[in-house]
C-alpha positions as CSV (number, residue, x, y, z in Angstrom):
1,X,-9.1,42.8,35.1
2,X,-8.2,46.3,35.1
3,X,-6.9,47.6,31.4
4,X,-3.9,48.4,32.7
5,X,-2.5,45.0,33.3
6,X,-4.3,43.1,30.5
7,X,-2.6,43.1,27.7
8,X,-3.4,41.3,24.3
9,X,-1.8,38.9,22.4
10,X,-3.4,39.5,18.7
11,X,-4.9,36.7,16.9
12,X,-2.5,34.9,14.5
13,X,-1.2,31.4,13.5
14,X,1.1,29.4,15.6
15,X,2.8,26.5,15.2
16,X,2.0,24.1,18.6
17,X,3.9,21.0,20.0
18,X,1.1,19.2,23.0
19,X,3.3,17.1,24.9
20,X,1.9,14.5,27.5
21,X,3.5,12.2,30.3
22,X,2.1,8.9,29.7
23,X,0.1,7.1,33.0
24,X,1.0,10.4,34.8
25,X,-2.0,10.6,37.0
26,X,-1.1,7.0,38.1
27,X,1.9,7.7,39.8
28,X,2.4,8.8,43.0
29,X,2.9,12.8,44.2
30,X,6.9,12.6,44.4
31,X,7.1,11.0,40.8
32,X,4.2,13.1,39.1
33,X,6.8,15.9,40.2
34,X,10.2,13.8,39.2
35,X,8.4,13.1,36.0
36,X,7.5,16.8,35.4
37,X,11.1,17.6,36.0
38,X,12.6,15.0,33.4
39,X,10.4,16.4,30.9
40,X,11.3,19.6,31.9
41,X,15.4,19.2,31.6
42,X,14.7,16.7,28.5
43,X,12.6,19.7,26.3
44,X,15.8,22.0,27.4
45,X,17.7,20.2,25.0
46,X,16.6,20.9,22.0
47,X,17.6,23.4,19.4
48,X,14.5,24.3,18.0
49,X,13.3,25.5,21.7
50,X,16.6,27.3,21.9
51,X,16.8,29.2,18.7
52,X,13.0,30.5,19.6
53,X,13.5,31.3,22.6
54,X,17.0,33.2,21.8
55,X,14.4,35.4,19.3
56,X,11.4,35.9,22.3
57,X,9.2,33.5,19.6
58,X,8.5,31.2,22.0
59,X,5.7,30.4,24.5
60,X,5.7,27.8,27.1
61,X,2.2,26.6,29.0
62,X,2.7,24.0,31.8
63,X,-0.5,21.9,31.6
64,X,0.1,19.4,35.0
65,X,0.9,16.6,33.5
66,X,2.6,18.2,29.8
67,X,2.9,21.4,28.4
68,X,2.5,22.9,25.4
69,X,5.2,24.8,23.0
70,X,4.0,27.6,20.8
71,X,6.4,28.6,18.0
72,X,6.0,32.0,16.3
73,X,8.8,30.7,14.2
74,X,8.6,28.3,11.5
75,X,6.0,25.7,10.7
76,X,8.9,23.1,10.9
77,X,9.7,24.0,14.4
78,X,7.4,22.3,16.3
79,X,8.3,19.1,14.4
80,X,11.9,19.1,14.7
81,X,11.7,19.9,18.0
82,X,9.6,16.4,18.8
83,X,11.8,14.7,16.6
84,X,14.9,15.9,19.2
85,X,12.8,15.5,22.5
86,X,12.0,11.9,20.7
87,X,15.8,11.2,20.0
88,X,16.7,12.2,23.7
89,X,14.5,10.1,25.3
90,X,17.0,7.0,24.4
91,X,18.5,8.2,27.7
92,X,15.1,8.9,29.7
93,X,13.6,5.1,29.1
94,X,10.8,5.7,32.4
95,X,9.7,9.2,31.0
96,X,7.4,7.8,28.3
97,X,5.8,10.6,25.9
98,X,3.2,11.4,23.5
99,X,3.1,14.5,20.9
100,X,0.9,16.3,18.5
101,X,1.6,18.9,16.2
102,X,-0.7,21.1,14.8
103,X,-0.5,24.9,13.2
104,X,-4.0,27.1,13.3
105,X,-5.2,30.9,15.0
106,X,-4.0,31.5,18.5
107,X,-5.1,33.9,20.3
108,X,-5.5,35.2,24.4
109,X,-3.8,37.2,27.1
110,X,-1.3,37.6,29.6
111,X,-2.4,37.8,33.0
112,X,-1.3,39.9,36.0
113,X,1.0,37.1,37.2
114,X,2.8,37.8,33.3
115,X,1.6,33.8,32.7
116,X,1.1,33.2,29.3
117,X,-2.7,31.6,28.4
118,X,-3.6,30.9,25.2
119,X,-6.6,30.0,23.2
120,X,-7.9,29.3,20.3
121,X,-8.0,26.1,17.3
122,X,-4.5,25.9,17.1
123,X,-4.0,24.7,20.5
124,X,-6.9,22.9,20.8
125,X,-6.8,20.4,17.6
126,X,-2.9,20.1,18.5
127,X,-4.1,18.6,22.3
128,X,-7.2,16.9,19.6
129,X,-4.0,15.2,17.3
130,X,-1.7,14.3,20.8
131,X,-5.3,12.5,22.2
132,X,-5.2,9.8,19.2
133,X,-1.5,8.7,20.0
134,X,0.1,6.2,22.7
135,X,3.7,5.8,24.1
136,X,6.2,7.7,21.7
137,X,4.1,8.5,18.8
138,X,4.5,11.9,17.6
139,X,1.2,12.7,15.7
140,X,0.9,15.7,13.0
141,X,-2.5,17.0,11.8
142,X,-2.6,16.8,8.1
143,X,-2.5,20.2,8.0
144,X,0.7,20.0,9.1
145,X,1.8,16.7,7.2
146,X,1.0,18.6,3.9
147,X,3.4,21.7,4.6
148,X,5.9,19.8,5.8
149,X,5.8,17.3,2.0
150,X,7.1,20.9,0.5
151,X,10.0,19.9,1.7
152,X,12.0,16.4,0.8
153,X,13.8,15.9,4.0
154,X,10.5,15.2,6.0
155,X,8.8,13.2,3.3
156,X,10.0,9.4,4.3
157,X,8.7,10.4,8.2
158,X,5.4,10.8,7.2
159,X,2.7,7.8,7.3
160,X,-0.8,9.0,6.7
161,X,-3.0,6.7,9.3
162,X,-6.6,8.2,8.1
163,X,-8.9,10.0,10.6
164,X,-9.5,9.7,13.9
165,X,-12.6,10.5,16.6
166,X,-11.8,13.0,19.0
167,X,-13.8,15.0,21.5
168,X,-17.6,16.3,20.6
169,X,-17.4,13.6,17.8
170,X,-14.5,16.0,15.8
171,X,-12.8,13.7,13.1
172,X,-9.2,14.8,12.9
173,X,-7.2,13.3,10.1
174,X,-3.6,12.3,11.6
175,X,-0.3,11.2,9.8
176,X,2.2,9.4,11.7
177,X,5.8,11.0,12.1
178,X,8.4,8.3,12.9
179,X,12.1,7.1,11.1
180,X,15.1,4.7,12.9
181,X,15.3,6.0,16.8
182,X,12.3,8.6,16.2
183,X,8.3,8.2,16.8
184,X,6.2,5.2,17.2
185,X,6.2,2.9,14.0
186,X,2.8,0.9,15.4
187,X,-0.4,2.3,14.4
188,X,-2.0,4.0,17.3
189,X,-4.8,1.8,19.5
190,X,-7.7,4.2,18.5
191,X,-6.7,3.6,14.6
192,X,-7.4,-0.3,15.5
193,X,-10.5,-2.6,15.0
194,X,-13.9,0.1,15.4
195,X,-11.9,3.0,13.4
196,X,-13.6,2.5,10.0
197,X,-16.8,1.2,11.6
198,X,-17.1,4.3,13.7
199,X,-16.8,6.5,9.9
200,X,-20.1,4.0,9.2
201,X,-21.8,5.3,12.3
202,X,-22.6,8.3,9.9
203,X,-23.9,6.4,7.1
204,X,-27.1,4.7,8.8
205,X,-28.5,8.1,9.3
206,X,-29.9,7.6,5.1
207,X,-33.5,7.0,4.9
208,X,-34.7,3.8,4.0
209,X,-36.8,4.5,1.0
210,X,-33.7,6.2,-0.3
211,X,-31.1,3.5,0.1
212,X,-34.0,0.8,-1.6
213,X,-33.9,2.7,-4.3
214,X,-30.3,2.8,-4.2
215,X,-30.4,-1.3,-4.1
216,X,-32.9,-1.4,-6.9
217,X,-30.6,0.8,-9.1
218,X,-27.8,-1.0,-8.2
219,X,-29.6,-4.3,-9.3
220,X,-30.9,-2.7,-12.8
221,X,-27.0,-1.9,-12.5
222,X,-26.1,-5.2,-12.4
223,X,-28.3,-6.5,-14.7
224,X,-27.5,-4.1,-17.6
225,X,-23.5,-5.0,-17.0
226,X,-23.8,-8.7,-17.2
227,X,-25.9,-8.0,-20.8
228,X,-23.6,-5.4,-21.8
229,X,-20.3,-7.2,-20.6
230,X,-21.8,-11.0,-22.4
231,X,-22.0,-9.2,-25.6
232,X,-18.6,-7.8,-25.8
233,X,-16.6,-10.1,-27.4
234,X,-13.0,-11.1,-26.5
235,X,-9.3,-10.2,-28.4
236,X,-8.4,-13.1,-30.8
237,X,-4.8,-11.6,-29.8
238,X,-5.2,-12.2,-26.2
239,X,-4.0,-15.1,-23.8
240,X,-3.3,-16.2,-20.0
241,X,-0.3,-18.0,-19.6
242,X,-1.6,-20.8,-16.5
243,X,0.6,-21.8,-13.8
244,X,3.1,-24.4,-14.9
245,X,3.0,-28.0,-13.7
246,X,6.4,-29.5,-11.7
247,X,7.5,-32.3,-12.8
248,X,10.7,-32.6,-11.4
249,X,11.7,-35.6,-8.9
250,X,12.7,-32.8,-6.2
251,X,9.1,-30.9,-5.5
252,X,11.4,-28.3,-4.0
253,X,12.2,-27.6,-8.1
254,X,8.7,-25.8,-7.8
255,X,10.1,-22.5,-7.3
256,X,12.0,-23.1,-10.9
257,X,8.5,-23.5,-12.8
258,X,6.8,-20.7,-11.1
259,X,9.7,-18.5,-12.6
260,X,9.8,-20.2,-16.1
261,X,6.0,-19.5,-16.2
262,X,6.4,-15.9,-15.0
263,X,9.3,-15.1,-17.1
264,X,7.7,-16.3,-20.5
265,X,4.8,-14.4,-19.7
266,X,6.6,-11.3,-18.9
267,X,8.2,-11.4,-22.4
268,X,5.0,-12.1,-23.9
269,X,3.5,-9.0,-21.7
270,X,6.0,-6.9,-23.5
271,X,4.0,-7.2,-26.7
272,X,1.6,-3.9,-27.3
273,X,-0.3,-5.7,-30.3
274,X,-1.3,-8.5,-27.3
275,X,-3.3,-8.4,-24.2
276,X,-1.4,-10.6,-21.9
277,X,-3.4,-11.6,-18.1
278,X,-1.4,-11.2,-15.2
279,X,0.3,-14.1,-13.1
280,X,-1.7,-12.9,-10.1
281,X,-5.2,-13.9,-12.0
282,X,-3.8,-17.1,-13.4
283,X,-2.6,-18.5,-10.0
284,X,-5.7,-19.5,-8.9
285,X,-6.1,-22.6,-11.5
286,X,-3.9,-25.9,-12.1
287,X,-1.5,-26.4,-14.3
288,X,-4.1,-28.3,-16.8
289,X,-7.8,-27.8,-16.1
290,X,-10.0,-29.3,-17.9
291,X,-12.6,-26.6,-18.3
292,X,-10.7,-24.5,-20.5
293,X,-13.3,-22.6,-22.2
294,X,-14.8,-21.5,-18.8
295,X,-11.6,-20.1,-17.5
296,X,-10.9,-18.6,-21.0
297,X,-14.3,-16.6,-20.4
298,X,-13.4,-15.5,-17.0
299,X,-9.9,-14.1,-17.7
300,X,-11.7,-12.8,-21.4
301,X,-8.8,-14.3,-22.8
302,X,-9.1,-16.2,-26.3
303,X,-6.2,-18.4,-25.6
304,X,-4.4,-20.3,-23.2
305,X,-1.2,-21.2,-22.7
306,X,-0.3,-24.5,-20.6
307,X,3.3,-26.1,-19.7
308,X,5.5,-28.4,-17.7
309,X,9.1,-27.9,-16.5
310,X,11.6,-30.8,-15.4
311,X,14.5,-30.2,-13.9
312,X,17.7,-32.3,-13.6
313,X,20.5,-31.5,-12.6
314,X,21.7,-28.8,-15.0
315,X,19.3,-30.1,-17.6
316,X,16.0,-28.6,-17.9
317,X,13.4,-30.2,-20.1
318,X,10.3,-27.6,-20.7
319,X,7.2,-28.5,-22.5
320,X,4.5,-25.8,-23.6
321,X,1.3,-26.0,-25.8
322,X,-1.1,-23.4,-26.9
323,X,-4.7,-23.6,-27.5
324,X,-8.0,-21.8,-28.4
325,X,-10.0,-22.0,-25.7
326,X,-13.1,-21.4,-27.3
327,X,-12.9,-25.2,-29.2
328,X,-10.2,-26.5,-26.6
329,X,-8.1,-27.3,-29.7
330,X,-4.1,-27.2,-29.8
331,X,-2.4,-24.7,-31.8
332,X,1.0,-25.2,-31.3
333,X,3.4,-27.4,-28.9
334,X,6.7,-28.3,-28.6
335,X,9.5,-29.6,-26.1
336,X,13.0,-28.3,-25.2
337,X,15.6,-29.9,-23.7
338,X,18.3,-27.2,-22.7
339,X,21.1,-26.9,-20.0
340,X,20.6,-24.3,-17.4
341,X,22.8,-21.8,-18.9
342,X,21.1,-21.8,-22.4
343,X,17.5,-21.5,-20.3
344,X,16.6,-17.9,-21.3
345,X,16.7,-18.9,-25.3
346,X,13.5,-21.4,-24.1
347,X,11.6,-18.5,-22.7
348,X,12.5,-16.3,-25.9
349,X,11.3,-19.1,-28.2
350,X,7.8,-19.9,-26.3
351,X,7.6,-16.0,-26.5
352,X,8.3,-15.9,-30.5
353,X,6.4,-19.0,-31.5
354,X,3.0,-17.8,-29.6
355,X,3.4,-14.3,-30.9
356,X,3.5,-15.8,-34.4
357,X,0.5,-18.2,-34.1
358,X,-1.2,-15.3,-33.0
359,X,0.1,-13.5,-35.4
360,X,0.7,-10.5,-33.3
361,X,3.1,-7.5,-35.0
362,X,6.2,-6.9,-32.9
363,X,8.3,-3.5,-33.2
364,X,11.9,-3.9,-33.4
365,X,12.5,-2.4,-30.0
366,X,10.0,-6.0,-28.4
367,X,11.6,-8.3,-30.5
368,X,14.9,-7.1,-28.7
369,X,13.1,-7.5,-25.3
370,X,11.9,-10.5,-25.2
371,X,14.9,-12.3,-27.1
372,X,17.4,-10.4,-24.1
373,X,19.1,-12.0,-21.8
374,X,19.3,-11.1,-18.5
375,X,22.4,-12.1,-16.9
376,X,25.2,-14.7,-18.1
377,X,25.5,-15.8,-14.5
378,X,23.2,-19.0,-13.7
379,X,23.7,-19.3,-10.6
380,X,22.4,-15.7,-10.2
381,X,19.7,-16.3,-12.3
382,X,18.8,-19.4,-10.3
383,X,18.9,-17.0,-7.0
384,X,16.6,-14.5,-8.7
385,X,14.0,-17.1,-9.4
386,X,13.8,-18.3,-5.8
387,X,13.9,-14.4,-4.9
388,X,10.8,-14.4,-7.7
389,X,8.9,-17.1,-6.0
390,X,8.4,-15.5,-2.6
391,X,7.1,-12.1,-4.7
392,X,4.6,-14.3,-6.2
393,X,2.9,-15.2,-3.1
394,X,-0.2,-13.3,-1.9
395,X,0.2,-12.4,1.1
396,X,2.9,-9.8,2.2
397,X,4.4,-11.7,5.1
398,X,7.3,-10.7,6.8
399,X,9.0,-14.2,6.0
400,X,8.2,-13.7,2.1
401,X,9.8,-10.4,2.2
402,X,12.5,-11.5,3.9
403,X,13.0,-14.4,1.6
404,X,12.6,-12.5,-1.4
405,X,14.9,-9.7,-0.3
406,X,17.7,-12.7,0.5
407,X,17.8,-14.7,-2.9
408,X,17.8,-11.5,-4.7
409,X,20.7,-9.9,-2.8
410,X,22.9,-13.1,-3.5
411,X,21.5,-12.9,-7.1
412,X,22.9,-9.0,-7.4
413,X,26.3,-10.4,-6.0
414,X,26.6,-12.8,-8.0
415,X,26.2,-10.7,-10.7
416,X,26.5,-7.2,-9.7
417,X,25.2,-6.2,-13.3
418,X,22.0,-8.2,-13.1
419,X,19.3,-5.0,-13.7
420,X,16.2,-7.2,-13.4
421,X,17.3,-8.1,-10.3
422,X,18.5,-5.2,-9.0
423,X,15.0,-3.8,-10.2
424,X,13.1,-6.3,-8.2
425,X,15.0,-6.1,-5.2
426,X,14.1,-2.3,-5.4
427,X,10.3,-3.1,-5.6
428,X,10.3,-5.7,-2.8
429,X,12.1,-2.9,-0.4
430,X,10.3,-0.5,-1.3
431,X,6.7,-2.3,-1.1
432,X,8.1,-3.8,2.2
433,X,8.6,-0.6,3.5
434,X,5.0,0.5,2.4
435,X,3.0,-2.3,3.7
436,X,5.7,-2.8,6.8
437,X,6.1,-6.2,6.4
438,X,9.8,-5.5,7.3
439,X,10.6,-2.4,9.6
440,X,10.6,0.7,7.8
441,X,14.1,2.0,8.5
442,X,16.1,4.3,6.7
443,X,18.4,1.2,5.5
444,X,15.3,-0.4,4.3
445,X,14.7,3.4,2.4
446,X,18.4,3.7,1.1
447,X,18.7,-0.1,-0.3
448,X,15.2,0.4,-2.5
449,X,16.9,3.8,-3.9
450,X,20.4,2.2,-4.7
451,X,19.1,-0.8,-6.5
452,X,16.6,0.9,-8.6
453,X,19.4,3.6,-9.4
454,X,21.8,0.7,-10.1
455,X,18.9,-1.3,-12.3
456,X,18.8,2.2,-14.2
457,X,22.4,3.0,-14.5
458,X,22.6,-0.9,-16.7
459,X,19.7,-0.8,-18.6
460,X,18.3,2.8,-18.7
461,X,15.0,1.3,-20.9
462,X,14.1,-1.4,-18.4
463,X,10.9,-1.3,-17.7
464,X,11.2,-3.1,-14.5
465,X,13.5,-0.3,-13.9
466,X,11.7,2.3,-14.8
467,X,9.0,0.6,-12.5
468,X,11.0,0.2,-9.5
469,X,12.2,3.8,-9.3
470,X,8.7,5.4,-9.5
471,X,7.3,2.8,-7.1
472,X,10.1,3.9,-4.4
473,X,9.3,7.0,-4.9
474,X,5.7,6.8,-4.3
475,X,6.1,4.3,-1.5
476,X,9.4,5.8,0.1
477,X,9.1,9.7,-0.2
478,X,5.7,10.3,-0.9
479,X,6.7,12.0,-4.0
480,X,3.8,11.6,-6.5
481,X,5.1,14.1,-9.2
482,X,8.2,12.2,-10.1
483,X,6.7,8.8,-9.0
484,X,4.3,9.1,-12.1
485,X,6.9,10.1,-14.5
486,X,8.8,6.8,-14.1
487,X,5.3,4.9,-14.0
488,X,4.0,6.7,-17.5
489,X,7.9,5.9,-18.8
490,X,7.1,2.0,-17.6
491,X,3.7,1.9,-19.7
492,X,5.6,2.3,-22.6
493,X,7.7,-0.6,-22.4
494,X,5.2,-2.9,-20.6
495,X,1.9,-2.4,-21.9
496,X,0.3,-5.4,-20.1
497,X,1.9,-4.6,-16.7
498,X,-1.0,-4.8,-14.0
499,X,1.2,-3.6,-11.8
500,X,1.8,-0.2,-12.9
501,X,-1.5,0.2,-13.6
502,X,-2.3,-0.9,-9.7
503,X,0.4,1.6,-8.8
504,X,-0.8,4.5,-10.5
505,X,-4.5,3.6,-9.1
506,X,-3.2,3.7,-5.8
507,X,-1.1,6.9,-6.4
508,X,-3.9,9.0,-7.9
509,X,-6.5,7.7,-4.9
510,X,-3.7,9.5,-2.6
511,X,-3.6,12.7,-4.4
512,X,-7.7,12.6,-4.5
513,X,-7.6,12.3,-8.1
514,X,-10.7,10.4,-8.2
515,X,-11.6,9.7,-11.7
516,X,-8.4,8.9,-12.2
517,X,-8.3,6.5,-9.8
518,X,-11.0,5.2,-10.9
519,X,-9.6,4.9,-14.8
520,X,-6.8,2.6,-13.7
521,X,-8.6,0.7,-11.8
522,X,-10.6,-0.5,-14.1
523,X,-7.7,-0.8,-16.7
524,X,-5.7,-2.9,-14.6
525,X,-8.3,-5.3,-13.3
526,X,-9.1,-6.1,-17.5
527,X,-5.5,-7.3,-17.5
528,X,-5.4,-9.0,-14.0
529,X,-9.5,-9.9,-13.6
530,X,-9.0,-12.2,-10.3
531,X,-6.7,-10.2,-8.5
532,X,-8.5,-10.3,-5.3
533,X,-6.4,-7.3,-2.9
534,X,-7.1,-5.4,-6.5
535,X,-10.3,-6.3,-6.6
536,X,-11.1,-5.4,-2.2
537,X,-9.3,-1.9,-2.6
538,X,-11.1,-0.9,-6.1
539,X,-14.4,-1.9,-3.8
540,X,-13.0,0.3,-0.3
541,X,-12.5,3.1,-2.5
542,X,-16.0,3.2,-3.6
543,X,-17.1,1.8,0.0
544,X,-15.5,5.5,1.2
545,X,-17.2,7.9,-1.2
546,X,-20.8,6.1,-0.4
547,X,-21.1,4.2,-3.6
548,X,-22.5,1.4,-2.0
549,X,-24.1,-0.5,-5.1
550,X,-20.5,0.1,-7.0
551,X,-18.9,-1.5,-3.4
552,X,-21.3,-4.4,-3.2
553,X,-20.7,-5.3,-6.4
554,X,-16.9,-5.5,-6.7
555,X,-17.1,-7.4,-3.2
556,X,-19.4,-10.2,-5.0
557,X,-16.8,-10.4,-7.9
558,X,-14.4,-11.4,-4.8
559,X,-16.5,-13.7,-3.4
560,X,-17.3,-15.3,-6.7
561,X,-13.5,-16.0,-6.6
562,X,-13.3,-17.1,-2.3
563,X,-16.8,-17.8,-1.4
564,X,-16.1,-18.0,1.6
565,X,-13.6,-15.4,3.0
566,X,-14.6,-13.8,6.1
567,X,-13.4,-10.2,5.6
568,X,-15.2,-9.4,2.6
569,X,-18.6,-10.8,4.1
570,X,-18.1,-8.6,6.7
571,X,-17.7,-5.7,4.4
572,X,-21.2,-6.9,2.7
573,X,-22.4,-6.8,6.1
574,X,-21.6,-3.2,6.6
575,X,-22.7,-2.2,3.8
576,X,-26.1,-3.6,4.6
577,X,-25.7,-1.4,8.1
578,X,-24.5,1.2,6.6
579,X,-28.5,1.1,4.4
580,X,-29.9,0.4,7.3
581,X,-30.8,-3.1,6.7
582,X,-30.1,-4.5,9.9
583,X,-31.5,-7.6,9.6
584,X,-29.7,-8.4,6.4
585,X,-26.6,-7.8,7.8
586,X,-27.6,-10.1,10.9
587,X,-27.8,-12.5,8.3
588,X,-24.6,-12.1,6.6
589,X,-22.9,-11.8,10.1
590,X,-24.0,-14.9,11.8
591,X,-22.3,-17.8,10.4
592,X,-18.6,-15.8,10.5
593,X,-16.3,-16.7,13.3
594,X,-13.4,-14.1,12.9
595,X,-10.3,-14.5,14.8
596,X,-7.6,-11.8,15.9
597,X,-6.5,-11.8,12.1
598,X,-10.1,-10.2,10.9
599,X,-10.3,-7.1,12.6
600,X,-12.4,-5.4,10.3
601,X,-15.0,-8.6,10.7
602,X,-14.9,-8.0,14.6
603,X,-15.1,-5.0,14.4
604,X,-18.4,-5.0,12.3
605,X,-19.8,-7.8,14.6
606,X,-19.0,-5.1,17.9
607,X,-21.1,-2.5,15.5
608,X,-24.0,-4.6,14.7
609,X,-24.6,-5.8,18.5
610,X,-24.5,-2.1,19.4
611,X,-27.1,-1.1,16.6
């Protein structure tokens, strides 16, 4: 090309929008071109284009069945502009769209028909981030995701979905960008059933002498914990409060001893000078086994706490005993026959009486805790603990959300000053919104922020309060900072609270703050041992950074607990791939049958056929 007519466009970073018609090389001639013209008037439309434009920093590349928008602008432009194109496609429902946003070097020239062509990784990774997406998803690169968290406004769009394959084996880590009318909520099909088997494609590549030695250490590994962890002997100042038994005519009255058990133990939890084991670890036993001293040693607990609630009417009739495991003898029992409203002085006394015969030293500031009452109303309070039930259940359903989130609204308006239920109406949103068991819509957003604000505004030193703000703004906005603050704030007033511990785990494993990670892991599963979704992520954290024997063993402590469950013997299968033991993990693999819930168990099956 002569030198007069080529001219350079210097090497420096842009910020590119890929944009893609969806099944355009299925349709016919005429509507490749109609469809070419929608998108065309539709990307007209938004600001962002037009402001760029207006200042010449702005170059649009027609790609056939897309283009591409490089901004010389701002590195927010080329995500509010996807956001508008997104909104005004409400009115375009047969021009279906995907996006990807990524900012990197751009370089190239301008040939002697003046057509801009560009090259360079900026414009490639930003088609690489578009490939992973389907119909409306507007994908960033994390690149991108991570300057856009600097600021608040975007922080609540942005759902990290892990990495992703793209051409010449590249791994590209995407976030998700969506809100109400904006994106795609749905993960994308590439992120779905071979995505973390295709990461332990990598892995098998270890030599085999290396990974036996890995086994064998893991085994001495083994072996020296189970010495170490036999000699260690348990608190005398430590308990596990088990479920409580029913034994009210109406078995629909269960609902009402789950909550008296969970409530007495919460009080109890609030004592520092006691190590109190979390509801989620007790669950799995009956309300009176009868090998108490085995349970005992696998909660390392020194006592146990048993009870039975009857309910009639308005009377309640509650019976609770306390015994050493280690002999199985009774330390102290008693009845109490109260009306509903007087309920919460039951709770207070069970919480009192234990502490004593444990003779564990209570600051001024616990004895106020767990002798408070929490609302006057009982009729709310009765609507909180059906709200409470659905919390306790494991798995995060959309019906349990919903169920909780509808008992605990009626308990808040029945008593708009009830701050433990404001707080747990916060959490439920807020992890609901996380985990998407309901929509994650900006109502969804706003209700988890005004409830823990309101819990806050009544009782500034809750620590379900305290709890419920951090956790929305770790699970809401993404923002870790203040998150912890509220967490650390939490410790303080509910030293046995698994939970917080869990959160801040799962908080620090997001910020790559692995040893930290690791720290409350390990903290929170000595106060909730049986946990098993604490258990299967302390175990996929390892699983990631290649610390198989770690992995195996925290999946055999979940298998000790459901022999049988599918997903985690598929994980002990891939480990085994991931070492290369093939035949082992033929082993582990033949007698599952996974269905459409077990896509990680699939998933390894699809791997081990192609090995």
């Amino acid at each position: 090309m002569p030198a007069e007519v080529k001219k350079e466009i210097q090497l420096e970073i842009a910020h590119v929008l890929f944009i893609d018609i969806v099944g355009y090389s299925k349709l016919s001639i005429n509507e490749q071109h109609a469809a070419v013209d929608e998108l065309n008037a539709v990307v007209r439309t938004s600001e962002q284009l037009q402001k760029a434009e207006a200042l010449d920093r702005l170059i649009k590349i027609p790609t056939g069945d897309g283009m591409a928008l490089v901004f010389y602008t701002s590195l927010e432009a080329p995500a509010q502009c996807a956001v508008e194109i997104s909104r005004a496609l409400k009115e375009h429902p047969r021009l279906e769209l995907r996006m990807g946003v990524h900012s990197g070097p751009v370089s190239g020239v301008i040939d002697v028909n003046r057509h801009a062509n560009l090259a360079g990784a900026g414009l490639n990774i930003a088609q690489r981030v578009m490939d992973c997406g389907d119909v409306g998803h507007i994908l960033l690169s994390k690149h991108v995701a991570e300057d856009l968290e600097e600021y608040e406004q975007w922080r609540p769009l942005l759902h990290d979905l892990g990495a992703c394959e793209v051409k010449h084996g590249m791994r590209v880590t995407i976030v998700n960008l969506y809100a109400d009318q904006v994106g795609n909520p749905q993960p994308p099909k590439k992120f779905q059933a071979l995505k973390k088997h295709r990461t332990r494609m990598r892995w098998a590549a270890i030599t085999a002498g290396l990974l036996t030695l890995a086994a064998i250490v893991a085994g001495v590994a083994m072996f020296s914990r189970n010495r170490v962890g036999s000699t260690l002997s348990v608190p005398e100042k430590s308990i596990a409060v088990l479920p409580f038994e029913n034994r009210s005519e109406d078995k629909a009255n269960a609902y009402f001893a789950d909550g008296i058990q969970d409530e007495i133990l919460t009080r109890l939890s609030k004592i520092a000078d006691l190590k109190v084991i979390s509801r989620t670890s007790t669950q799995h036993y009956k309300s009176a086994p009868e090998n108490l001293p085995e349970i005992a040693k696998q909660l390392g607990v020194a006592h146990i706490v048993e009870g039975s609630v009857q309910k009639s009417g308005d009377a309640v009739r509650v019976n609770v005993q306390l015994i050493k495991a280690a002999n199985d003898s009774h330390l102290w029992a008693d009845t109490f026959d109260r009306k509903l409203t007087d309920i919460f002085s039951v709770e207070s006394d069970v919480a009192k009486a234990i502490a004593d015969q444990l003779r564990a030293k209570l600051t001024g500031q616990e004895e106020q805790e767990i002798a408070a009452k929490p609302t006057d109303n009982p009729e709310a309070y009765d609507a909180y603990l059906r709200g409470l039930a659905y919390t306790l259940k494991t798995a995060d359903t959309t019906t349990n959300a919903l169920g909780a989130q509808k008992y605990l609204r009626e308990a808040v308006r029945l008593d708009p000053k009830f701050a433990l239920g404001w707080a747990l109406l916060s959490y439920v949103d807020a992890a609901s919104y996380r985990n998407q068991a309901l929509q994650p819509t900006v109502a969804l957003r706003e209700e988890a922020r005004q409830a823990a604000e309101t819990a806050l505004t009544l009782q500034p030193n809750l620590g379900e309060a305290l709890h419920a703000k951090g956790y929305y703004n770790y699970a809401c906005l993404k923002d870790y900072d203040t998150a912890v603050r509220y967490f650390e704030q939490a410790r303080q007033l509910l030293p046995n609270s698994s939970r917080i511990l869990e959160s801040l785990a799962y908080l620090e494993r997001r910020r790559g703050q692995w040893d930290r990670s690791e720290s409350y892991f390990n903290e929170a599963e000595r106060l909730d041992p049986r946990n098993l979704h604490l258990l299967t992520q302390h175990a996929v954290t390892y699983f990631h950074h290649r610390r198989l024997p770690e992995a195996l063993r925290k999946y055999d402590q979940v298998l000790n607990i459901t022999p049988d469950d599918v997903d985690t013997l598929a994980y002990k299968a891939a480990i085994a791939q991931a070492e290369g033991d093939l035949p082992r993990a033929a082993a582990l693999l033949a007698p599952l049958h996974p269905n459409a819930d077990n896509l990680d168990a699939l998933g390894t099956q699809v791997y081990q056929a192609i090995l």
